[in-house]
MIMARLUM-98312 format. One line per 3 residues: number of its first residue (from 1); their letters; for each residue x, y, z of N, C-alpha, C. Coordinates in pm, whole numbers. Layout:
BEGIN
NUM) A) X:Y:Z:X:Y:Z:X:Y:Z ~ ...
//
This chain:
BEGIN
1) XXX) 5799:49:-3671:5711:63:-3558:5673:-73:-3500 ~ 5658:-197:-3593:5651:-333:-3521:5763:-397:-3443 ~ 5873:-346:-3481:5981:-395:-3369:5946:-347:-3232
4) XXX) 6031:-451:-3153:5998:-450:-3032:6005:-290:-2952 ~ 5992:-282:-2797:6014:-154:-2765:6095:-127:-2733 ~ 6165:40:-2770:6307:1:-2720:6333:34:-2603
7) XXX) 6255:87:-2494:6264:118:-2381:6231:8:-2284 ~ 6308:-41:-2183:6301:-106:-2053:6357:-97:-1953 ~ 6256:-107:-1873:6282:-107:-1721:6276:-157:-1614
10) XXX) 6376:-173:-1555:6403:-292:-1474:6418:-263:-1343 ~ 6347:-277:-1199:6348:-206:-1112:6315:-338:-981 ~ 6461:-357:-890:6492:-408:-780:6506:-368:-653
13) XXX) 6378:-428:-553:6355:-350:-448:6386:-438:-345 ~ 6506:-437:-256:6591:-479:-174:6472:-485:-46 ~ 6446:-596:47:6351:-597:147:6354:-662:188
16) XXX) 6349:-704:317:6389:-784:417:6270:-868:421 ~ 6315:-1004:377:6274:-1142:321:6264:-1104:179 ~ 6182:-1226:107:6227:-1159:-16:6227:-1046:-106
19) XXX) 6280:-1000:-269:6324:-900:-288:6184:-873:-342 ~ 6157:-753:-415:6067:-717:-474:6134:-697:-637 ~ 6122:-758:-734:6199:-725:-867:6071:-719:-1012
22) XXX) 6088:-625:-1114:5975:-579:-1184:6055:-540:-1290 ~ 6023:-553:-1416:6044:-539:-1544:5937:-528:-1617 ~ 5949:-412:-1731:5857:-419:-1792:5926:-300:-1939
25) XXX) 5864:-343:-2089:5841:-284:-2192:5803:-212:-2234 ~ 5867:-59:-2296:5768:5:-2359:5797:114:-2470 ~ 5717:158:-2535:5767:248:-2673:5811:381:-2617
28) XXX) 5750:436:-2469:5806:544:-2414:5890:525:-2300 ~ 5978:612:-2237:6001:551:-2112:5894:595:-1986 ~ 5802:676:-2053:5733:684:-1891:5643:589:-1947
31) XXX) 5579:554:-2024:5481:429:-2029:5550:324:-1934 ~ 5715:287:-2002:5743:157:-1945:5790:209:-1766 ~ 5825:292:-1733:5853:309:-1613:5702:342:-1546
34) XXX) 5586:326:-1528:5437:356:-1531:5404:222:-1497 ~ 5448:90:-1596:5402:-30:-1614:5498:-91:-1493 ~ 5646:-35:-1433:5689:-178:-1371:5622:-88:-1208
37) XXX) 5662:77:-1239:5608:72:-1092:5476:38:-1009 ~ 5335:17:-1156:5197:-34:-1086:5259:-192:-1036 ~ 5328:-233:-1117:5350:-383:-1104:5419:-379:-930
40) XXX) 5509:-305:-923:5578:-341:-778:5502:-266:-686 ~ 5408:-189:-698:5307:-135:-617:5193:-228:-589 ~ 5154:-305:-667:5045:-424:-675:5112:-563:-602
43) XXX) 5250:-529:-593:5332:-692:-514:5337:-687:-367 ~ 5382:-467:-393:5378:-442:-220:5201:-452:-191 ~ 5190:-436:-225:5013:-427:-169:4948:-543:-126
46) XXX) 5016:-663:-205:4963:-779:-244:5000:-885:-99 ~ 5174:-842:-78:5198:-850:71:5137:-834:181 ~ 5100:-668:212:5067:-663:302:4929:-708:379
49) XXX) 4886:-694:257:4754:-734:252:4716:-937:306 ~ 4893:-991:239:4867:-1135:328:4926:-1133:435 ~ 4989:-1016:505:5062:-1030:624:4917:-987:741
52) XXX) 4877:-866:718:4756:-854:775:4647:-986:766 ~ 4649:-1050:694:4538:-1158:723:4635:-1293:748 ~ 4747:-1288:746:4814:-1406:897:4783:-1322:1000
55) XXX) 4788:-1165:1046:4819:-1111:1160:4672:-1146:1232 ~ 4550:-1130:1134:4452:-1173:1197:4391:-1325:1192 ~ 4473:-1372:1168:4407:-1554:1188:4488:-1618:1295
58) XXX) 4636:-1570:1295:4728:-1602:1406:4675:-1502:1552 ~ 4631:-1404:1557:4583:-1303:1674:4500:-1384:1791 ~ 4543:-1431:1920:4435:-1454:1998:4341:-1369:2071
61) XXX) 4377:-1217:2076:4247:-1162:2056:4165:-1127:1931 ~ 4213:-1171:1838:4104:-1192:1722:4038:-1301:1710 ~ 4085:-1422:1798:4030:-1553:1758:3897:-1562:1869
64) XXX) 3874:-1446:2006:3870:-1465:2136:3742:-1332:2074 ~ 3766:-1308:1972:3670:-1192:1915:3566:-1244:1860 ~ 3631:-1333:1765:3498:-1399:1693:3460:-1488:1765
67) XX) 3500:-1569:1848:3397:-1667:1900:3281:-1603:2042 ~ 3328:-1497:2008:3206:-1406:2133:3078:-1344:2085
//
C-alpha cells in the first residue's frame, strides 16, 4: 500500500496560444482523473480571469469610466 500510485493521468488541452497540460497521481482512477481535471479547470479559470483584467485596463471606455 506504500508504493507509489498506480494510476495516472495525463491530460493535454490543445489551445490557441499556449497549451493547457495536467498530470496528476492516484490510488483510484477517478481520484486521479478528479485531481488533473480541478487542476486544468483552475488554469482555464486562472486565464480568463487575466484576460478579462487586460480587457479592462487596456479598455478606453473603461479608462474614460473611472476617471468620471
Amino acid at each position: 500500500h506504500t508504493a507509489s500510485p498506480p494510476f495516472r493521468v495525463h491530460l493535454h488541452l490543445v489551445t490557441p496560444g499556449p497549451d493547457i497540460a495536467a498530470e496528476a497521481r492516484d490510488h483510484t482512477l477517478a481520484a486521479a482523473l478528479g485531481k488533473v481535471l480541478r487542476r486544468v479547470t483552475g488554469e482555464i479559470q486562472r486565464r480568463s480571469f487575466q484576460q478579462l483584467a487586460r480587457r479592462r485596463t487596456e479598455s478606453p471606455r473603461y479608462v474614460a469610466m473611472r476617471s468620471a
